[in-house]
LOKEKE-549182 format. One record per residue (C-alpha): residue in one letter; residue number from 1; x, y, z. Coordinates in steps of 0.25 Angstrom, whole numbers, plus 5000, padded with zeros to 4 digits. Each point is the difference from the previous one (the first is absolute). Layout:
N
+------+-----+------+------+------+
| type | seq |    x |    y |    z |
+------+-----+------+------+------+
|    A | NUM |    X |    Y |    Z |
...
+------+-----+------+------+------+
//
This chain:
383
+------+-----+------+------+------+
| type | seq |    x |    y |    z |
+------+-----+------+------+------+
|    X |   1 | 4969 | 4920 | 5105 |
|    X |   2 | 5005 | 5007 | 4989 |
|    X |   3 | 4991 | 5001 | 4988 |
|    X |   4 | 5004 | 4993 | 4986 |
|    X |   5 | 5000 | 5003 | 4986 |
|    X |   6 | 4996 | 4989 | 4991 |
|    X |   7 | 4991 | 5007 | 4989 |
|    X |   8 | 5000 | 5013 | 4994 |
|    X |   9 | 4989 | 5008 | 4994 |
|    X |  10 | 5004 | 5013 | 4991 |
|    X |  11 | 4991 | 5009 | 4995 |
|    X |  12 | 5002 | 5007 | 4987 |
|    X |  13 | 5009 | 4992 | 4990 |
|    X |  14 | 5009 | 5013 | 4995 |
|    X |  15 | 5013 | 5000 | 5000 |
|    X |  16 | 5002 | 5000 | 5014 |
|    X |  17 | 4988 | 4991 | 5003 |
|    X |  18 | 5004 | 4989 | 4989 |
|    X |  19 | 5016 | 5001 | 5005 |
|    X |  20 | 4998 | 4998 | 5014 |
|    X |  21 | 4988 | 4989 | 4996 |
|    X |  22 | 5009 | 4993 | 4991 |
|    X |  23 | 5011 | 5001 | 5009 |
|    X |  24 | 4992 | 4991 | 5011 |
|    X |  25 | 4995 | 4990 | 4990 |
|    X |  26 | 5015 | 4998 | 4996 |
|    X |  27 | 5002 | 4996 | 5014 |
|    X |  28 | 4988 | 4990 | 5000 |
|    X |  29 | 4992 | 5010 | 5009 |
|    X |  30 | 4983 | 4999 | 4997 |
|    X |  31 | 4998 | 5012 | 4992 |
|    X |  32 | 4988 | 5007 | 4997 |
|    X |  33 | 4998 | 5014 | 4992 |
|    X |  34 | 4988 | 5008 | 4998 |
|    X |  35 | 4998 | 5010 | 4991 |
|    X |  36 | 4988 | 5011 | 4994 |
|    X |  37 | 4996 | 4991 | 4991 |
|    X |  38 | 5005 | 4988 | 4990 |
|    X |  39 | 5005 | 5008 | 4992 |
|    X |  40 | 5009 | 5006 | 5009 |
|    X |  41 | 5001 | 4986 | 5006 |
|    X |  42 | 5004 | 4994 | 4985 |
|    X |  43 | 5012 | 5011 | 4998 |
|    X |  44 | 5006 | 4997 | 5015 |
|    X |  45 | 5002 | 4985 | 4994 |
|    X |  46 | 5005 | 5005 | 4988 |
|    X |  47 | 5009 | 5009 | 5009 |
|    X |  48 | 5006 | 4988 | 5010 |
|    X |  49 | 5003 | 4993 | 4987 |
|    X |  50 | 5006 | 5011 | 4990 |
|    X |  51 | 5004 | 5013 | 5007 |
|    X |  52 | 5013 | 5006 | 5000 |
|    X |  53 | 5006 | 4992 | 5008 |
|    X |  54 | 4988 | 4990 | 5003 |
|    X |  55 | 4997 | 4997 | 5014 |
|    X |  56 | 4999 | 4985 | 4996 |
|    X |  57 | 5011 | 4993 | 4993 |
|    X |  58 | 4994 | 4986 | 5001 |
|    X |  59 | 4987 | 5001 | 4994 |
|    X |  60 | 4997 | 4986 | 5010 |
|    X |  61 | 4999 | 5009 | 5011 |
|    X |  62 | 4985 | 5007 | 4996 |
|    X |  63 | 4995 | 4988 | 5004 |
|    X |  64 | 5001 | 5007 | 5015 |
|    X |  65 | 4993 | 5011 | 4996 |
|    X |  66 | 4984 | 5002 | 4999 |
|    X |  67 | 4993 | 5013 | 4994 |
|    X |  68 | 4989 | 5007 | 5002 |
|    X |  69 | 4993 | 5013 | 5000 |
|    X |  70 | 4996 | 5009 | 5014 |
|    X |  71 | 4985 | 5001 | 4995 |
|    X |  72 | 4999 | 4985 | 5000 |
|    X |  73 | 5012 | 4993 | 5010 |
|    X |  74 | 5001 | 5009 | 5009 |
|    X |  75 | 4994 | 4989 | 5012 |
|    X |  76 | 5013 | 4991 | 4996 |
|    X |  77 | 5010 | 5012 | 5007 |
|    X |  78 | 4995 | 4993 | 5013 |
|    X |  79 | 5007 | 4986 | 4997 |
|    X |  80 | 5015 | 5008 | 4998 |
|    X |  81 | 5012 | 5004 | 5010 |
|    X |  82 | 5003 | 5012 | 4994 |
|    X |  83 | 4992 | 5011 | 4991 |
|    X |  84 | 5009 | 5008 | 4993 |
|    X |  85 | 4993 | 5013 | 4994 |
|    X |  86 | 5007 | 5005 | 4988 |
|    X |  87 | 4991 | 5008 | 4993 |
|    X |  88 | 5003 | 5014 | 4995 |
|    X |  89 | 5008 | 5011 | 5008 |
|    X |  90 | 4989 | 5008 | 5005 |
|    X |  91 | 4995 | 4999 | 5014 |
|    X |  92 | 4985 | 5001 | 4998 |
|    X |  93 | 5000 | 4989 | 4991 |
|    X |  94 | 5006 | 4992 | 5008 |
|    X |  95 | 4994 | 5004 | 5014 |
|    X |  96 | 4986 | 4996 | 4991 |
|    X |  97 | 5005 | 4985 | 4998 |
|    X |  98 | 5006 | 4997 | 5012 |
|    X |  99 | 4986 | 5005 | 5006 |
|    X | 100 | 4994 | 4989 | 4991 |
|    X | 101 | 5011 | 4989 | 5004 |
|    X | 102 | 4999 | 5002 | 5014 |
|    X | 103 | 4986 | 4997 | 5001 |
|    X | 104 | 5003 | 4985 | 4994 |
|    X | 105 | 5016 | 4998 | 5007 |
|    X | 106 | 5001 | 4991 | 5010 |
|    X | 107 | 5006 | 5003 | 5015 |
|    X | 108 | 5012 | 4994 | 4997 |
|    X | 109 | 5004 | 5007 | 4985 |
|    X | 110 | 5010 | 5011 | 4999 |
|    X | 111 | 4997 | 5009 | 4990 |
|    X | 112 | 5009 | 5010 | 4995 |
|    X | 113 | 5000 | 5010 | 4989 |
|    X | 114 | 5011 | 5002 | 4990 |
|    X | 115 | 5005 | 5013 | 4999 |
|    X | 116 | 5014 | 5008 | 4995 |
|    X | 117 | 4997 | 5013 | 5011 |
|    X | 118 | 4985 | 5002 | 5006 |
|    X | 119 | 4998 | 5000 | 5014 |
|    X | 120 | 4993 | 4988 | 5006 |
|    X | 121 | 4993 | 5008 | 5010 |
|    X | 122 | 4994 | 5009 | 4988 |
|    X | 123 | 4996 | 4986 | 4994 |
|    X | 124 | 4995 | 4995 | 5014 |
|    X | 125 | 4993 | 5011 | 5006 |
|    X | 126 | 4987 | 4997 | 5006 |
|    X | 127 | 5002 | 4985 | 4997 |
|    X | 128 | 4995 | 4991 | 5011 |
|    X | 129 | 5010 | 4994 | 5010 |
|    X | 130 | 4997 | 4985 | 4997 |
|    X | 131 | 5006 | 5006 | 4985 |
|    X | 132 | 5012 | 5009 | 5007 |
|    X | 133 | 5007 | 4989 | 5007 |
|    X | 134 | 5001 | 4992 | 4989 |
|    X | 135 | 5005 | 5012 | 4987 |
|    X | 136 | 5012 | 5004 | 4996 |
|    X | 137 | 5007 | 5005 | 4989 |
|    X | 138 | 5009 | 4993 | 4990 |
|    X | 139 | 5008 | 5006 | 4989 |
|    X | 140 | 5006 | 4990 | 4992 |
|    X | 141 | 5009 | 5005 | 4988 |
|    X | 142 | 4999 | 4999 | 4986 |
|    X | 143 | 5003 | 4990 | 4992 |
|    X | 144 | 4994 | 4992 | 5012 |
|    X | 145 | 5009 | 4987 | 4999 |
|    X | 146 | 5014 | 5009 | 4998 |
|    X | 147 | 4999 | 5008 | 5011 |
|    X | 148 | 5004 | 4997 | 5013 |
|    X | 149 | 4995 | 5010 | 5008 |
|    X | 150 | 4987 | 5000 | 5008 |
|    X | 151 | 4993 | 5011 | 5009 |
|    X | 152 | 4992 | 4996 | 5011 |
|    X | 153 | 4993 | 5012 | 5006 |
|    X | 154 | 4991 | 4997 | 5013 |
|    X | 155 | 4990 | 5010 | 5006 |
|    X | 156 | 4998 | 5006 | 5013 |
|    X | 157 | 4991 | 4987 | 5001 |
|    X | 158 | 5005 | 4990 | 4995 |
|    X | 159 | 5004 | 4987 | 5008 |
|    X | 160 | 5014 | 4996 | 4998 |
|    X | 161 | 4995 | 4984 | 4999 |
|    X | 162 | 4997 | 5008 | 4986 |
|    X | 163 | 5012 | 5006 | 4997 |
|    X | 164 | 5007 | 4987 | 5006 |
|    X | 165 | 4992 | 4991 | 4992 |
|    X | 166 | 5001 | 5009 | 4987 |
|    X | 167 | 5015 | 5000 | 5002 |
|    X | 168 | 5003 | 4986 | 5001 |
|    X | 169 | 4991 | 4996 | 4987 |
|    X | 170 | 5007 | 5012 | 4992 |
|    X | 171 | 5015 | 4998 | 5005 |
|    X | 172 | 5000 | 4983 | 4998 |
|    X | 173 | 4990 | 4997 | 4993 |
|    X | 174 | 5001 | 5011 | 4988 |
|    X | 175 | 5015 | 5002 | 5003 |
|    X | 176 | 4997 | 5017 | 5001 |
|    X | 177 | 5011 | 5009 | 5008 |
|    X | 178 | 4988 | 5005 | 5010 |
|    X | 179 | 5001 | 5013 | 5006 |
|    X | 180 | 4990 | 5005 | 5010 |
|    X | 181 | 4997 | 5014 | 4999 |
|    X | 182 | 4994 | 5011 | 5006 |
|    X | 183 | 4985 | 5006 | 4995 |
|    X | 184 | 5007 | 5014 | 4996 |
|    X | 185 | 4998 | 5007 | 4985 |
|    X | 186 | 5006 | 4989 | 4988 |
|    X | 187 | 5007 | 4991 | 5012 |
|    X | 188 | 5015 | 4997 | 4999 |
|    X | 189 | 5004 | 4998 | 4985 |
|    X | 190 | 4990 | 5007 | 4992 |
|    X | 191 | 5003 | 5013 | 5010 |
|    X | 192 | 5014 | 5000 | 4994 |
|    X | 193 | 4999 | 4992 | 4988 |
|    X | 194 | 4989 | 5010 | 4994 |
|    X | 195 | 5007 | 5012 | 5004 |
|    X | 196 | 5011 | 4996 | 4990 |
|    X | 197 | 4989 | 4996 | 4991 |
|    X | 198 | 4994 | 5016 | 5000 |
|    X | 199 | 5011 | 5007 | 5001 |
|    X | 200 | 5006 | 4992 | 4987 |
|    X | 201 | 4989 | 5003 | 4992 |
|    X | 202 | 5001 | 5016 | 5004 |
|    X | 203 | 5015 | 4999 | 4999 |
|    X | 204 | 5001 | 4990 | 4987 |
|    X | 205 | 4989 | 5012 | 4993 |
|    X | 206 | 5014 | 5012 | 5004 |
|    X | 207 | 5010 | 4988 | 4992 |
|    X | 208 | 4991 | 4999 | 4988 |
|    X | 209 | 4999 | 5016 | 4998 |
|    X | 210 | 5015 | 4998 | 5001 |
|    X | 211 | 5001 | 4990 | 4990 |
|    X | 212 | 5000 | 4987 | 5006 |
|    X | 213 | 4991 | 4988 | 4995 |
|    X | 214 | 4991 | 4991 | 5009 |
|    X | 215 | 5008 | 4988 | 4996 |
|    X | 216 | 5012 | 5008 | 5006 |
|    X | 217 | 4994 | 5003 | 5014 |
|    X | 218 | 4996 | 4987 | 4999 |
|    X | 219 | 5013 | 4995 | 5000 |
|    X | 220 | 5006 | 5010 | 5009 |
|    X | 221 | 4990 | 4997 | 5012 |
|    X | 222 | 5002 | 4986 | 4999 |
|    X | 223 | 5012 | 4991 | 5003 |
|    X | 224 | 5010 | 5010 | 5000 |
|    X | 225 | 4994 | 5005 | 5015 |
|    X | 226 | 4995 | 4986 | 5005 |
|    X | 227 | 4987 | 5000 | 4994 |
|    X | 228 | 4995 | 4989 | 4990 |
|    X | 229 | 5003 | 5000 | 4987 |
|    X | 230 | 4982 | 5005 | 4999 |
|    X | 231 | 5005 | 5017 | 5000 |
|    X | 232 | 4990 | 5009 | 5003 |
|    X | 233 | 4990 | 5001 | 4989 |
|    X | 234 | 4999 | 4985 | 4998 |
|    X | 235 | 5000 | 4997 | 5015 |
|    X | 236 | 4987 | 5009 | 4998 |
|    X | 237 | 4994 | 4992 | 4987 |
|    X | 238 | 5004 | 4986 | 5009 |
|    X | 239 | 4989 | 5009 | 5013 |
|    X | 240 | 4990 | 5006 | 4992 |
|    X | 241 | 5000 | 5015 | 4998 |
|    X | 242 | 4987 | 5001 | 5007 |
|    X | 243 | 5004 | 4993 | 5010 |
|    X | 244 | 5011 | 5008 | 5004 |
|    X | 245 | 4991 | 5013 | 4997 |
|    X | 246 | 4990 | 4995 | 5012 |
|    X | 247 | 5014 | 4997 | 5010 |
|    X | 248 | 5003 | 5016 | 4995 |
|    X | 249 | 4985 | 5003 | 5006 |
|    X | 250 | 5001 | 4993 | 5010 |
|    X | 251 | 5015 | 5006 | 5003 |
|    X | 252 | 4993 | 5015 | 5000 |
|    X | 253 | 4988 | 4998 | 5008 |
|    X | 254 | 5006 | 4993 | 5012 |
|    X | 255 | 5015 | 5005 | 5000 |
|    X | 256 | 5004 | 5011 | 5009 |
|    X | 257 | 5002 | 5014 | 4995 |
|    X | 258 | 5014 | 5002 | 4997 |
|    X | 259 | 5003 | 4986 | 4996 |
|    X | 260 | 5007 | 5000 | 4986 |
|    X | 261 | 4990 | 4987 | 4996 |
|    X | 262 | 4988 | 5010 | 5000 |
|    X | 263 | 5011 | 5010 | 4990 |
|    X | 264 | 5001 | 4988 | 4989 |
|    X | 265 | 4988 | 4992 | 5002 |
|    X | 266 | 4992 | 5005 | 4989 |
|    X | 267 | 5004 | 4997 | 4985 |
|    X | 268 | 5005 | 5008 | 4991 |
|    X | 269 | 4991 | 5004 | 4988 |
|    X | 270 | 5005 | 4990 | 4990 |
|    X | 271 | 4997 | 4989 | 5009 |
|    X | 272 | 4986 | 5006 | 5005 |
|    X | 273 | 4997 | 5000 | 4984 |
|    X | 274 | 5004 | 4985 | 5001 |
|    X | 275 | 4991 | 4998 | 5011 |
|    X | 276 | 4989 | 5005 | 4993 |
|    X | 277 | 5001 | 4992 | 4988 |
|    X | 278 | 5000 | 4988 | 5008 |
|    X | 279 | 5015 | 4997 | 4994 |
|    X | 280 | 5004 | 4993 | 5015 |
|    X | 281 | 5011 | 4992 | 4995 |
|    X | 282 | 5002 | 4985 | 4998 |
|    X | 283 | 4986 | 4995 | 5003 |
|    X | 284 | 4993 | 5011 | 4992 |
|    X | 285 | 5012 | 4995 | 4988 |
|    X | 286 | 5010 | 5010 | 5002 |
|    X | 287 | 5003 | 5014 | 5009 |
|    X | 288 | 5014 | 5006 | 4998 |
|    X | 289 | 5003 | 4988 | 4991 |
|    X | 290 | 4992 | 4989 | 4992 |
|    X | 291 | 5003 | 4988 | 4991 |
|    X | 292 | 4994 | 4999 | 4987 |
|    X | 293 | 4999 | 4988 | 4991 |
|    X | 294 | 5001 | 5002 | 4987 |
|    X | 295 | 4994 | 4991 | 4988 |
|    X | 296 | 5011 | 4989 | 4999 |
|    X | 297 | 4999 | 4999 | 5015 |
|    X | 298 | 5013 | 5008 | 5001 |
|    X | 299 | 5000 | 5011 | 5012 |
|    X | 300 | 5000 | 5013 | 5003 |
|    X | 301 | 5005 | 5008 | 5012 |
|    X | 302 | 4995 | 5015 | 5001 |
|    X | 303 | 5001 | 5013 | 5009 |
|    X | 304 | 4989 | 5007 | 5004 |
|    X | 305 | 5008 | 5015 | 4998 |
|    X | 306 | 4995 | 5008 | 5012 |
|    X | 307 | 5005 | 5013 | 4991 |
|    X | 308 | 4994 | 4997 | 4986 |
|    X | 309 | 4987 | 4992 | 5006 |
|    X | 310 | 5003 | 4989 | 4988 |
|    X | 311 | 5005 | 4985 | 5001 |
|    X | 312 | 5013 | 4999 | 4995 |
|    X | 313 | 5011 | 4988 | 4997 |
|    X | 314 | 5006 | 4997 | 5016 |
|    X | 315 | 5015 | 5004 | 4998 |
|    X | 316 | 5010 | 4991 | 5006 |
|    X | 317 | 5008 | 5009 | 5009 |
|    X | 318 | 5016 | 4999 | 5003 |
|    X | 319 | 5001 | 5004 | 5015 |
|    X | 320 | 5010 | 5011 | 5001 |
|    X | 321 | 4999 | 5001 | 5017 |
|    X | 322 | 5002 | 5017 | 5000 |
|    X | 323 | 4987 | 5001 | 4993 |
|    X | 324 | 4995 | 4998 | 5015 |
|    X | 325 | 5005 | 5014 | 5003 |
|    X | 326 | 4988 | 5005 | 4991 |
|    X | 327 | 4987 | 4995 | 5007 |
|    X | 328 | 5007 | 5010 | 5013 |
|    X | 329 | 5005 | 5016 | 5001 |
|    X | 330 | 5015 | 4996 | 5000 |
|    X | 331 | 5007 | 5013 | 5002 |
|    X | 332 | 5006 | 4995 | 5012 |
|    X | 333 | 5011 | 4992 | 5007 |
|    X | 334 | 4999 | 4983 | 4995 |
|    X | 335 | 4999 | 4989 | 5007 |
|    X | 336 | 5006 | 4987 | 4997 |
|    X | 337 | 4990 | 4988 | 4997 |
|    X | 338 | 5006 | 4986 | 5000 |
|    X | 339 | 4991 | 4991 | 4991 |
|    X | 340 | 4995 | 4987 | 5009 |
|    X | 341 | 5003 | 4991 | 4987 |
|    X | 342 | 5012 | 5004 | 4994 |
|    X | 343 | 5006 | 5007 | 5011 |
|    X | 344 | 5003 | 5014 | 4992 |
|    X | 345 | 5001 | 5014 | 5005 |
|    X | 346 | 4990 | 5008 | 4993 |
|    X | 347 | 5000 | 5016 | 5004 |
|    X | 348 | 4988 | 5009 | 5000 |
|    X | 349 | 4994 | 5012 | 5008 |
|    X | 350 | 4999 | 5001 | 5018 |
|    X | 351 | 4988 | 5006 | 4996 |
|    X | 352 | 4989 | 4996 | 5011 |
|    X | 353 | 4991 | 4995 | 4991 |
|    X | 354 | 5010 | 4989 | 4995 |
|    X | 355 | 5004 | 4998 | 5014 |
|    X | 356 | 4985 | 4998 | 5004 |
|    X | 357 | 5001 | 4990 | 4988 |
|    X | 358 | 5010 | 4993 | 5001 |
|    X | 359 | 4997 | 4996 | 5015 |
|    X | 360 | 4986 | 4996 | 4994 |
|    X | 361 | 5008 | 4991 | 4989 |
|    X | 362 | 5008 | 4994 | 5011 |
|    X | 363 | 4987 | 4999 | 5010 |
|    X | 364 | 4992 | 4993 | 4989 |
|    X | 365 | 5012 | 4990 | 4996 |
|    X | 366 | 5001 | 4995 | 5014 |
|    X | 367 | 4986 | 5001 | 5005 |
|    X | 368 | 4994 | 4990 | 4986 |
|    X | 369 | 5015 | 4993 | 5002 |
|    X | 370 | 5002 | 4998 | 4984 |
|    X | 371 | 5015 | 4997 | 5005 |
|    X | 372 | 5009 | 4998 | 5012 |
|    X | 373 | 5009 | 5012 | 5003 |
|    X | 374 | 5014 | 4996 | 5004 |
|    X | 375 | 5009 | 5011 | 5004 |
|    X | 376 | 5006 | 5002 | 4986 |
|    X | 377 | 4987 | 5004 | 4994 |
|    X | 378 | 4996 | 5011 | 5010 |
|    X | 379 | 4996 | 5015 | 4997 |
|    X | 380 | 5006 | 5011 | 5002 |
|    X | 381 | 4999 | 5016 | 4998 |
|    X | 382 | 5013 | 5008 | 5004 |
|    X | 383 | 4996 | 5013 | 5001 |
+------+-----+------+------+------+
//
């Protein structure tokens, strides 16, 4: 008989923790969070209730979750379906908790850890059987409740009544696009979706020495090539730089030699400065960009300028769509481009790296299905 997913415990109440918990509770799923301490457990209510966006529209619906902390309520993981570990992205730390929640789970709970890219059998190795049959990894997106798609990533292990169970809960109950993929480096889309992500920033730093603005490759790695309207920089603040910093590590340590991920996986020297300052993005209140409120409750929108190191006023950018030419060498032949929206030609270089990265753009924007493609909005490179 397959098994059944009625109740849902997530540890940690982050921003992943508190978007796939409040997702549940919206569906009138039993929810329980634990977290380090009540004070952690405090700012994961406040988070359900006011983050940007907050998982929980209808405040009625806490009412289905309970809170708690590991120290004291770790027994209560016993009485759940499914334990959800979405704690920080380091392996250790979450090999150490899973340690402490196998030893009060029940035979029948899946547990899974939430993870953009590390390898479930770095996270499982040397657990016990009765543990391995029943992990997996989840990557949910954020936000949470705006993204459709879900990873589901078996182990060697794992017993499909898992997987199948998993699935069934995901796909109907929380209405996820569910793709079950394989335990290699980053999975599916973070493998190409953070490729573009590194190599932007390494490419984006060659446009500013050229004279373009953030705000203006920001607006050029967005809609024009079938991207949302988030760019590149802010699509980083929306992440977390220090996320994205350990996906880079984890890109260099595991990828082969030879593959470009390892070439742009570390950031450049602006960004590391950022990193170091704790400046993360929007949950450390600002990255690239930040709002500021001013004293009659008027607001603010500032740049965090990568060349002078200073906040300055975020310009608003007209897209002129030949700008795009300056993040690439473009001393060659051009392609022709047609935009998925507006269905205009658009010319820049044959160059492979804007070969490499248009097939990316157009991989993505199937892969995550932000629209349906007809044959009138297809890409195409004529050489």
């Amino acid at each position: 008989m397959t098994k059944e997913i009625k109740s849902v415990a997530v540890l940690g109440g982050g921003t992943m923790g508190a978007g796939i918990a409040g997702l549940c509770a919206e569906r009138d799923i039993k929810v329980l969070i634990l977290e380090i301490n009540q004070d952690a457990v405090d700012a994961a209510k406040d988070r359900l209730l006011n983050g940007i966006p907050a998982p929980i529209d209808n405040q009625e619906k806490m009412a289905n979750i309970e809170t708690g902390t590991f120290d004291k309520d770790l027994e209560k993981l016993k009485n759940y379906d499914w334990i959800c570990e979405a704690i920080i992205e380091n392996a250790e730390a979450k090999r150490e908790l899973i340690k402490r929640v196998e030893e009060v789970r029940s035979d029948h709970t899946i547990l899974t850890s939430n993870t953009s890219g590390i390898l479930l059998k770095e996270i499982s190795e040397g657990m016990p059987n009765r543990l391995k049959k029943n992990l997996a990894v989840t990557h949910f997106f954020n936000p949470v409740k705006a993204m459709k798609l879900l990873e589901i990533v078996p182990g060697s292990d794992t017993d499909p009544e898992t997987i199948e169970a998993l699935n069934l809960f995901c796909s109907q109950t929380l209405e996820k696009g569910v793709v079950i993929a394989k335990d290699t480096i980053s999975f599916i889309a973070n493998r190409i979706g953070c490729f573009f992500m590194f190599i932007g920033l390494h490419k984006g730093k060659e446009a500013l020495d050229r004279g373009l603005s953030q705000e203006r490759v920001d607006a050029i790695l967005s809609t024009p090539i079938g991207l949302p309207s988030t760019g590149l920089y802010s699509l980083y603040d929306l992440i977390g730089l220090d996320v994205m910093e350990m996906i880079g590590k984890n890109f260099a340590v595991n990828l082969p030699e030879g593959d470009l991920g390892k070439q742009y996986g570390e950031f450049p020297e602006a960004e590391k400065e950022m990193i170091t300052n704790g400046q993360f993005g929007r949950k450390t209140g600002g990255g690239f960009f930040r709002m500021t409120k001013n004293e009659d409750g008027s607001r603010n929108k500032e740049t965090f300028d990568l060349l002078t190191k200073t906040w300055r006023p975020q310009k608003k950018e007209e897209l002129d769509i030949n700008d795009i030419n300056i993040l690439f060498d473009d001393n060659k032949s051009t392609a022709t481009v047609i935009d998925f929206k507006k269905n205009k030609r658009m010319n820049f270089s044959t160059n492979t790296n804007v070969q490499d990265m248009v097939s990316v753009f157009y991989f993505l924007r199937r892969f995550f299905k932000m629209e349906d493609l007809n044959e009138d909005n297809e890409i195409s490179v004529n050489m």
